[in-house]
C-alpha positions in Angstrom: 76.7 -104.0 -33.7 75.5 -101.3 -36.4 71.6 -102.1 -35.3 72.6 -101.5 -31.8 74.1 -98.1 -32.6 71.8 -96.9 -35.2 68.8 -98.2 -32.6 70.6 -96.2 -29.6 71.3 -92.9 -32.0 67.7 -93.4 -33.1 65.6 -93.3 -29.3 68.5 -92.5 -27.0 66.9 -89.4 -25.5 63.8 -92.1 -25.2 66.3 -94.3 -23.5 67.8 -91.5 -21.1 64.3 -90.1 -20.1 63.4 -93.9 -19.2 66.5 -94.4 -17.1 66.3 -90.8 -15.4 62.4 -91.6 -14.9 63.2 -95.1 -13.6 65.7 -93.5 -11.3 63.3 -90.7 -10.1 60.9 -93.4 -9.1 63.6 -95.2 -7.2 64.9 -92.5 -5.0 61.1 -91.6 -4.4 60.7 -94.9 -2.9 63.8 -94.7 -1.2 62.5 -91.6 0.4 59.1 -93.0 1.7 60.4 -95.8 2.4 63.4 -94.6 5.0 60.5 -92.1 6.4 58.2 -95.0 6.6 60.8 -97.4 8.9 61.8 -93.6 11.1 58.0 -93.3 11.8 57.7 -96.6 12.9 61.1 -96.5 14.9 59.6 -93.0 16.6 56.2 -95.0 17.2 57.2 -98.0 18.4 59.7 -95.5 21.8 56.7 -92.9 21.9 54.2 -96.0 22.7 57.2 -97.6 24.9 57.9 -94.5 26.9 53.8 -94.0 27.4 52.9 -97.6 28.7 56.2 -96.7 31.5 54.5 -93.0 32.3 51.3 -95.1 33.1 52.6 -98.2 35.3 55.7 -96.9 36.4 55.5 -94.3 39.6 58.3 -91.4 38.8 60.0 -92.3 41.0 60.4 -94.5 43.6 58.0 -93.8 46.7 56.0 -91.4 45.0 52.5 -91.2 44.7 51.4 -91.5 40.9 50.2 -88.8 39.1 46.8 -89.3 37.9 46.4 -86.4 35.3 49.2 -87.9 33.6 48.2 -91.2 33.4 44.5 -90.1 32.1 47.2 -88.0 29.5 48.8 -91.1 28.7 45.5 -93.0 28.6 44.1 -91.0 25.6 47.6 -90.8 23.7 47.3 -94.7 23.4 44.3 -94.4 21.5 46.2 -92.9 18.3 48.3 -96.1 18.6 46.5 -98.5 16.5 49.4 -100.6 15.4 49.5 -101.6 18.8 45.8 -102.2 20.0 45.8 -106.1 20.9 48.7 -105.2 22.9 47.3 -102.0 24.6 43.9 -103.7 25.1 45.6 -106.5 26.9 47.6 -104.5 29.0 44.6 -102.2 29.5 42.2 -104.9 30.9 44.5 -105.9 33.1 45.6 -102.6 34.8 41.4 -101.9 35.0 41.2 -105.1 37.4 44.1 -104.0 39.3 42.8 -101.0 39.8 39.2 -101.6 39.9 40.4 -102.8 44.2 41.4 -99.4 44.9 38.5 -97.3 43.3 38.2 -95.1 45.8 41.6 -93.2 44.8 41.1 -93.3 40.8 37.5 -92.8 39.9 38.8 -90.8 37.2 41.4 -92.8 35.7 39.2 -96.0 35.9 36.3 -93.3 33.7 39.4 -92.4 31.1 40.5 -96.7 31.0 37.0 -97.6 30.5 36.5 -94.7 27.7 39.9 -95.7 26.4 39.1 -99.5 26.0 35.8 -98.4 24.5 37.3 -96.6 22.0 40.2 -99.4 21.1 37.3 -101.9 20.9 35.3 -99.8 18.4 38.1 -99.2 16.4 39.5 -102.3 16.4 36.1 -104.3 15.8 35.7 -104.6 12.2 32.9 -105.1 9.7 33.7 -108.4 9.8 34.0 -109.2 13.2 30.9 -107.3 14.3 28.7 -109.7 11.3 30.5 -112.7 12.9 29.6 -111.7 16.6 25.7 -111.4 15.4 25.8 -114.7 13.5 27.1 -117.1 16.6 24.9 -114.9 18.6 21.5 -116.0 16.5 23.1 -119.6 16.1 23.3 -119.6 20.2 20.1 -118.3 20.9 17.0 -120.3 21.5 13.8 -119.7 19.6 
């Protein structure tokens, strides 16, 4: 019991400074952490709300709005949490749309930019070295 005491009377300031430093570090994680999971809460309704603005008329029997939708189309490229998803989802609206060309040249120019774009980002070092590889094992010499 006397080495404990004479041990805490010796480095308690070194023991306090520890346990406030220790607790500092703690409530700095806390921090990020609780403005990491709002970030991703705000994310995950921004991206929600933008993939309704670009299939969803506003309202019903309305004619959609295409400078919105080209708006909406370049907001989903700073989304890259959710590029399989958007790339999916922008395929498919681009052969939807691709029957009725003749009313949205420009938002099938903005799609095609914006699926470049995801593609590029998305296509890794890795994945563009694979691609070349099975393409020169596929090719005939």
């Amino acid at each position: 019991m006397n080495e404990a005491l004479e041990l805490f009377s010796k480095y308690g300031t070194t023991f306090s400074a520890i346990g406030a430093a220790v607790a500092f570090v703690w409530s700095v994680f806390q921090f990020f952490s609780v403005r990491a999971r709002e970030a991703r809460a705000r994310d995950f309704e921004t991206f929600h709300r933008l993939i309704k603005e670009l299939v969803e008329p506003p309202s019903k029997g309305a004619s959609l709005y295409i400078d919105r939708q080209c708006a909406v189309l370049f907001e989903l490229r700073f989304f890259p949490r959710y590029f399989p998803f958007t790339l999916r989802t922008l395929l498919a609206l681009k052969r939807k749309w691709k029957e009725s060309a003749a009313q949205y040249p420009r938002i099938l120019e903005e799609l095609d930019i914006t699926i470049r774009f995801i593609e590029m980002r998305s296509n890794t070092a890795f994945q563009r070295i694979a691609k070349k590889l099975r393409f020169l094992s596929s090719a005939e010499f």
